[in-house]
N, C-alpha and C positions, 0 to 999 in steps of 0.2 A: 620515687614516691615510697613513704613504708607502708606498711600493711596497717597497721594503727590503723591510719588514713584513706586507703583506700575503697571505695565505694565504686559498686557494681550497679548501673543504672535498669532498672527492671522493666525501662522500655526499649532500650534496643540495645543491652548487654554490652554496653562499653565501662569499661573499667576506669573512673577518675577520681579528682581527689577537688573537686570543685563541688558548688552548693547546687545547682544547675550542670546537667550532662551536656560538653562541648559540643556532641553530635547532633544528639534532636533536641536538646533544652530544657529537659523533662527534669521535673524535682524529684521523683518518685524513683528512691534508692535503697538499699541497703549495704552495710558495711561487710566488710568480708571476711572479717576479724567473725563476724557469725558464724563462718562455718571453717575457717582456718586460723587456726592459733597461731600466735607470731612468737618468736625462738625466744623473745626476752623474758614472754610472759610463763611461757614453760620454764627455763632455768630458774625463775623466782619462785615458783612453784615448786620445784623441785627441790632446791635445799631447804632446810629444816628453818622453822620459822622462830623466834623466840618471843611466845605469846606470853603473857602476864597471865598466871593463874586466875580463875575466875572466884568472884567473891562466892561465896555460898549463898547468900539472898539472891544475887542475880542468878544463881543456877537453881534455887527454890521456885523462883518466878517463870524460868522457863518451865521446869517439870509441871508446873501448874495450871500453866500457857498449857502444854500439849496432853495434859489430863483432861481440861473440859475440851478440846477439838477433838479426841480421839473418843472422850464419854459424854456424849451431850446432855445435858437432861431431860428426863423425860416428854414426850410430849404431849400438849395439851387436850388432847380432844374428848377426853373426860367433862374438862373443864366445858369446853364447849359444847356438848351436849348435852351438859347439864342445865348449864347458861339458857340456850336455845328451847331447852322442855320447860326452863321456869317461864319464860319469856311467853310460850306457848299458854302457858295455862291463864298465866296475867290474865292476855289477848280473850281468852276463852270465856274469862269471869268478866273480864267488864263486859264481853259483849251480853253472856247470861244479866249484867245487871242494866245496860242500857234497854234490855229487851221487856225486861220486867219492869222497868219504869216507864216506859213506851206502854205496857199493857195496861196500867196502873192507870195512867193518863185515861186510857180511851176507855178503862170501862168507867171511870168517874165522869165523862162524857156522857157515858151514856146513861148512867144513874139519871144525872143530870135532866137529859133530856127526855126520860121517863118519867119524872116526875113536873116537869114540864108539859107534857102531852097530857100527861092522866087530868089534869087541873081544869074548870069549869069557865 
């Protein structure tokens, strides 16, 4: 079996290289290449790679990539408390104008029926 392939079953620790552990039957695995590296993947590693230089816009892009993760932009809760007070005061004035036309009503009611009673 290579180590590529081999899988350490994490219910009753047998080592197999099947989709299902022959022991208990359990699917629930991990490979072991997680925690041991296998000699081929080291030696490719180790000798020197011949990468193709990187275009300058793709290395513009990454630098740019990792300037806003590392500088976020500010954040907003200016914004939202701004938001929220205007929101408030809205709230504040229609209720002052729903209140004032509710009074408006009842005293014309009552005009109304004052000069309703006063009458012979």
């Amino acid at each position: 079996m290579r180590l590529v392939n081999a899988r350490l079953c994490l219910d009753c620790e047998e080592v197999h290289g099947d989709q299902h552990c022959p022991v208990c039957g359990s699917e629930s695995f991990a490979f072991l290449t997680r925690w041991v590296t296998p000699s081929d993947t080291v030696t490719a590693e180790a000798s020197p790679r011949q990468s193709r230089p990187q275009d300058p816009s793709d290395r513009r892009e990454q630098v740019d990539a990792y300037r806003q993760i590392l500088n976020p932009p500010p954040p907003r809760r200016g914004r939202l408390v701004a938001g929220g007070a205007l929101g408030l005061a809205i709230l504040g004035l229609a209720r002052m104008w729903f209140r004032s036309s509710s009074n408006a009503r009842s005293d014309t009611g009552r005009e109304l029926g004052q000069r309703v009673d006063h009458r012979p």
